[in-house]
C-alpha positions as semicolon CSV with decimal commas, in nm:
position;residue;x (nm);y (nm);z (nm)
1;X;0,000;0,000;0,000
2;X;0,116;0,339;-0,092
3;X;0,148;0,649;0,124
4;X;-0,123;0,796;-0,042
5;X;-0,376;0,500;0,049
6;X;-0,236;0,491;0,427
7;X;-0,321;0,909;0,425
8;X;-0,677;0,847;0,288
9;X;-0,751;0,602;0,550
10;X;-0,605;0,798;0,807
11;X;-0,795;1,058;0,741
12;X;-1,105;0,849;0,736
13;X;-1,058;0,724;1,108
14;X;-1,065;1,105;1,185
15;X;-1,378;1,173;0,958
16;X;-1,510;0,887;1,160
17;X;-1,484;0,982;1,457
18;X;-1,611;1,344;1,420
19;X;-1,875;1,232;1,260
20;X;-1,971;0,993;1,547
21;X;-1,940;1,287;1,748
22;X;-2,174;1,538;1,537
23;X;-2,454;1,231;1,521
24;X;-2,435;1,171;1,891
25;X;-2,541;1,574;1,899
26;X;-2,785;1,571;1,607
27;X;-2,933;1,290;1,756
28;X;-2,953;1,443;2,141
29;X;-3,084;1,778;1,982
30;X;-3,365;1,611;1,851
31;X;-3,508;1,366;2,103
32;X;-3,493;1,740;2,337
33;X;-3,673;1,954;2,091
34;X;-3,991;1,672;2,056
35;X;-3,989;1,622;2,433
36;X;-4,075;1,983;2,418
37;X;-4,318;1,998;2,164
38;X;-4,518;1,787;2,442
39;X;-4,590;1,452;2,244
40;X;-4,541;1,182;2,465
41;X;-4,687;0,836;2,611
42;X;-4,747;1,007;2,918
43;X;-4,913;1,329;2,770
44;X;-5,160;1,066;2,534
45;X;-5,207;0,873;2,839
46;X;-5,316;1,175;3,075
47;X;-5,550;1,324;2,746
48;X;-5,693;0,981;2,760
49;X;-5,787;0,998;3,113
50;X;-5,950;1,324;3,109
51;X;-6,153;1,199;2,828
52;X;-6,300;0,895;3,083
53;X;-6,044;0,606;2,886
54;X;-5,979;0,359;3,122
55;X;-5,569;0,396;3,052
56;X;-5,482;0,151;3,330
57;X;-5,648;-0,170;3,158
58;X;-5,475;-0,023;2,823
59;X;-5,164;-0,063;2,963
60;X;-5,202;-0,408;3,127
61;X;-5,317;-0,494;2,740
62;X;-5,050;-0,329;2,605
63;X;-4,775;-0,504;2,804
64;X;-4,958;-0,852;2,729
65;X;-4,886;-0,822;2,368
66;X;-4,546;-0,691;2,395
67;X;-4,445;-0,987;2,573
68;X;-4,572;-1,239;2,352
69;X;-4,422;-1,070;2,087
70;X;-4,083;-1,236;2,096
71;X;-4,263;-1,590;2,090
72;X;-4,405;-1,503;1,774
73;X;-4,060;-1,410;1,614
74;X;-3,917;-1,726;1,740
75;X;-4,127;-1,958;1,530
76;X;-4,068;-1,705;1,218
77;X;-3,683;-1,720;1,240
78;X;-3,759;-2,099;1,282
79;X;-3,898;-2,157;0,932
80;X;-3,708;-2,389;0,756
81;X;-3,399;-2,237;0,486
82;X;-3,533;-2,284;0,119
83;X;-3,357;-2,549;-0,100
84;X;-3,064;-2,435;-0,200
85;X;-2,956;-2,453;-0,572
86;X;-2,725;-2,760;-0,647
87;X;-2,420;-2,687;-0,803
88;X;-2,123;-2,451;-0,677
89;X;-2,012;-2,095;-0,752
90;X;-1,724;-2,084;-0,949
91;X;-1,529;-1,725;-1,018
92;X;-1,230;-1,879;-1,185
93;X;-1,220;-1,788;-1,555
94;X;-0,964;-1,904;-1,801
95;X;-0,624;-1,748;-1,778
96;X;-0,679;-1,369;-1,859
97;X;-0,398;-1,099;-1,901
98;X;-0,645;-0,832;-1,861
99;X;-0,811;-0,998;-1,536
100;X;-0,672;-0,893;-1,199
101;X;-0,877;-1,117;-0,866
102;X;-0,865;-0,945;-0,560
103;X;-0,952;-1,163;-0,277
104;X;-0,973;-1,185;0,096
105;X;-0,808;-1,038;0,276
106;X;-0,947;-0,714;0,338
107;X;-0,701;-0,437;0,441
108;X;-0,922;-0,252;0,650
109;X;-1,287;-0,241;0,838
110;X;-1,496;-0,069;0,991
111;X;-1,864;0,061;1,117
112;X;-2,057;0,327;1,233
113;X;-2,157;0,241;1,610
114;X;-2,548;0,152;1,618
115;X;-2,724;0,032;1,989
116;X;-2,861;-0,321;1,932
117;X;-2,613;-0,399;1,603
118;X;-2,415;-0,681;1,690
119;X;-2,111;-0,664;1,433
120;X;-1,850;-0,929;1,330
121;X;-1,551;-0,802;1,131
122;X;-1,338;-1,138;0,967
123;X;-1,068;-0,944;0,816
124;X;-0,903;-1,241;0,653
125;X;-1,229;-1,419;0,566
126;X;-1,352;-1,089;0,376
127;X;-1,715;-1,083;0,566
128;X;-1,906;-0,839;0,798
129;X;-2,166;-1,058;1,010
130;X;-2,477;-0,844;1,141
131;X;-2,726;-0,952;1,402
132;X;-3,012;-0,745;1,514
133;X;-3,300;-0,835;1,774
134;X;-3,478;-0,482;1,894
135;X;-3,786;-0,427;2,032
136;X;-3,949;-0,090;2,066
137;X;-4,112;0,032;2,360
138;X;-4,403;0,233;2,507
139;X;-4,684;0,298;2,291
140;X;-4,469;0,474;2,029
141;X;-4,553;0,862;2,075
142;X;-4,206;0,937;2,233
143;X;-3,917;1,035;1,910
144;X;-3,723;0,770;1,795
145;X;-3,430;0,883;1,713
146;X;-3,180;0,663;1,497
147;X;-2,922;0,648;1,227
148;X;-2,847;0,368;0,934
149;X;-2,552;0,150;1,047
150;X;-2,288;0,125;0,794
151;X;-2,007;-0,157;0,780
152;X;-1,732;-0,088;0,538
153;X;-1,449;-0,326;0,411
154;X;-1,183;-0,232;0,236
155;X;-0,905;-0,443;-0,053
156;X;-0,641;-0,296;-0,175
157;X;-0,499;-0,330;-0,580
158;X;-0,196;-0,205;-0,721
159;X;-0,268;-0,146;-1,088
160;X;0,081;-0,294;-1,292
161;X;-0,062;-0,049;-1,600
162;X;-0,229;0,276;-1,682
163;X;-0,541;0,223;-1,814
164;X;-0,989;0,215;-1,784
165;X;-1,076;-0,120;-1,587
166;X;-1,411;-0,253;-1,545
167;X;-1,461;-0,316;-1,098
168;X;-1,720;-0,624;-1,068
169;X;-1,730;-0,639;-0,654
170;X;-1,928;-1,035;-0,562
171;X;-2,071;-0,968;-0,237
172;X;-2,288;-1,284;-0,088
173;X;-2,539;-1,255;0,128
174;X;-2,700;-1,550;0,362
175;X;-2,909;-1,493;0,616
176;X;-3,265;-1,395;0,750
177;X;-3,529;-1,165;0,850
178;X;-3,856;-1,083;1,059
179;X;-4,041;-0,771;1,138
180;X;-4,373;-0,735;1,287
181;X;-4,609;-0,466;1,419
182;X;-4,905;-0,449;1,519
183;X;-5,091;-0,113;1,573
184;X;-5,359;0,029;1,795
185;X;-5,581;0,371;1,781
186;X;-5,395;0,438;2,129
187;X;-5,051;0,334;1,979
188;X;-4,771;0,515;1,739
189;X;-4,644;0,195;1,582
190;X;-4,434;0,053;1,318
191;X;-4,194;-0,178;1,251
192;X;-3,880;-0,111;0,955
193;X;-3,582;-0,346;0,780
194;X;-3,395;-0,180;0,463
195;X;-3,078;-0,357;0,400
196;X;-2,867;-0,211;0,092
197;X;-2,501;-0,281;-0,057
198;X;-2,247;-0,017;-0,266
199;X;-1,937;-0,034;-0,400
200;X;-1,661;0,275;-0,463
201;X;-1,304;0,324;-0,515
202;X;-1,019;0,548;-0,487
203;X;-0,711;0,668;-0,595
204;X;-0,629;0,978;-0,715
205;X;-1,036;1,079;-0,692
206;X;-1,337;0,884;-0,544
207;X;-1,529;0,719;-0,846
208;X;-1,832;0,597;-0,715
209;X;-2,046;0,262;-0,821
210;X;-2,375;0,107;-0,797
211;X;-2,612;0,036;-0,492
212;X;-2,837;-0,247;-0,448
213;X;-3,117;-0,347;-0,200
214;X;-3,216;-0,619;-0,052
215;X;-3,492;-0,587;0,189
216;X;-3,681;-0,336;0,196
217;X;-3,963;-0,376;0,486
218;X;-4,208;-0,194;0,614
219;X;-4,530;-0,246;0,833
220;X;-4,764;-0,138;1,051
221;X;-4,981;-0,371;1,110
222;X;-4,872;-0,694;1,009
223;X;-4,597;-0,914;0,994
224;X;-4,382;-1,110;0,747
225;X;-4,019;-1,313;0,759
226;X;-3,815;-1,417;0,522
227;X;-3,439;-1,529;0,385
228;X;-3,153;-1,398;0,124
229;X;-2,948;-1,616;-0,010
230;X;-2,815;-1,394;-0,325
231;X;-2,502;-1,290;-0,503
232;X;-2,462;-0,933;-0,579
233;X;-2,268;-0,861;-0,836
234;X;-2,171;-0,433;-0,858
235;X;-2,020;-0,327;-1,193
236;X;-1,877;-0,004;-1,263
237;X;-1,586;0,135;-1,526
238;X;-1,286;0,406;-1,439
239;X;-0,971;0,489;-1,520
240;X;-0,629;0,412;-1,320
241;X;-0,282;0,533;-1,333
242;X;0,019;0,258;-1,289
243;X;0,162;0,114;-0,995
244;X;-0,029;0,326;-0,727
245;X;-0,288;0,175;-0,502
246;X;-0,644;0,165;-0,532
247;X;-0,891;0,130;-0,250
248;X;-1,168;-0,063;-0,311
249;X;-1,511;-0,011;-0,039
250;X;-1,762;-0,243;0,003
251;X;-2,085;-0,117;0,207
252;X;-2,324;-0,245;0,323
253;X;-2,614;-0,020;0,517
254;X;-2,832;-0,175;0,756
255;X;-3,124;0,075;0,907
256;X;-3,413;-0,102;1,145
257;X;-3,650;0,048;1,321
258;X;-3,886;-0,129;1,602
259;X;-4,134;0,178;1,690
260;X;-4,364;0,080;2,009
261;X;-4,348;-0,205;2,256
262;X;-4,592;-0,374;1,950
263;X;-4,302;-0,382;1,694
264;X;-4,040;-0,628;1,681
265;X;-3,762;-0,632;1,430
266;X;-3,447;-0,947;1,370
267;X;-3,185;-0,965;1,114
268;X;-2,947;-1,264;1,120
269;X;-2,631;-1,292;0,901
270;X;-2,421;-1,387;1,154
271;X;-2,575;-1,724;1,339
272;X;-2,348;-1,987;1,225
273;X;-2,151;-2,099;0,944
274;X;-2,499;-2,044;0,701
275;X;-2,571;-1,726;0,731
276;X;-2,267;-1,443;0,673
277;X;-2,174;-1,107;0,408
278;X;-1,863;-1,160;0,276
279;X;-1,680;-1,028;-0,015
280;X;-1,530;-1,372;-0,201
281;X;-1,383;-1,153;-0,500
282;X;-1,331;-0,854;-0,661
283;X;-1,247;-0,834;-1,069
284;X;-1,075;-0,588;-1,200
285;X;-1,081;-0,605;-1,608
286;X;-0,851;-0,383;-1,820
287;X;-1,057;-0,292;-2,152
């Protein structure tokens, strides 16, 4: 690795940290500025009380529900993995003086910090392993305040030639999901999973690539579970100078949201040797 590539990521440790910083502000500014607006369980509950509701057998209800909640996502994540497709992935190609692999491992990872997210970083093995299991609480009226949690790897190439490559980043994805929620008129519920993967480079310049997603959940009243088994292929073209390094990112955003004590979001790519995100190659092809 170049000087230049150790400087960039240098400098990205910093940007990390400040930014950490700023969101744990942002984040503090707003959950103060709602609590003053007023809107809160215990506002809705005291309106409902002057109205005659009998807020007392609400709540025992309420916390009847919530605690049968986690039974019902236990038989979801139970369902049974779909057949897999017979047959192996290969990503060997015949010998290729324009082909470059980049493999495992990764020089560098990292991740925003996220409360719930449990993380696994395997370096050598090229994956980042999430785990999620959040339940909201209260009936939902109080601000939620949250922020996407990214996971970055990063490879390293050293180009032996000027010249415009084509990047094709494999990232595979195994694992599983369940949200539910289940709304009341006294409740503020909801229940989110969006799960997305990007790919950019740099070395004199950033040149960015594609984004994919795969889950993309929402409900409010319902729920629904399900698994990704899928290779992700992300394609994009630039241009590279000889000899000095270029950083390759793979990201992958994870934002989940489990709004009242009646929503209940899981995510599982991490639970054993079936379910993972890991980058198993990277292509680079001089055209």
């Amino acid at each position: 690795m170049d000087a230049n590539a150790k400087k960039l990521l240098r400098q990205l440790r910093r940007h990390r940290r400040a930014a950490e910083a700023y969101e744990r502000a942002r984040l503090k500014t707003i959950e103060k500025e709602h609590r003053g607006l007023g809107l809160t369980d215990t506002v809705v509950q005291r309106e409902l009380k002057a109205v005659g509701v009998d807020v007392k057998a609400l709540l025992k209800d309420s916390s009847a529900e919530a605690k049968e909640l986690p039974k019902v996502h236990k038989k979801l994540l139970a369902l049974v993995r779909p057949p897999i497709m017979p047959g192996d992935l290969v990503f060997e190609i015949p010998p290729d003086p324009n082909v470059f692999d980049v493999r495992p491992p990764a020089v560098d990872g990292f991740g925003t910090k996220c409360t719930g997210l449990d993380r696994g970083l395997n370096l050598a093995l090229g994956e980042m392993n999430l785990l999620v299991s959040e339940q909201g609480g209260g009936w939902g009226w109080q601000a939620t305040a949250g922020s996407p949690c990214l996971t970055t790897l990063v490879f390293q190439f050293t180009p032996p030639r000027a010249g415009n490559i084509r990047v094709d980043a494999y990232v595979d994805f195994k694992g599983q999901f369940a949200l539910s929620a289940h709304n009341h008129w006294y409740t503020s519920t909801r229940a989110d999973i969006k799960l997305s993967v990007s790919s950019r480079l740099y070395q004199h310049y950033w040149e960015l690539g594609p984004s994919e997603t795969l889950i993309n959940e929402h409900r409010t009243d319902s729920s629904y579970s399900g698994w990704i088994d899928r290779l992700v292929k992300l394609s994009y073209s630039t241009s590279v100078s000889a000899h000095d390094t270029v950083l390759v990112f793979v990201e992958v955003v994870l934002d989940t949201n489990a709004h009242s004590s009646h929503a209940k979001v899981d995510v599982d790519f991490r639970t054993g040797a079936g379910r993972r995100i890991r980058v198993p190659v990277i292509q680079m092809r001089y055209f």
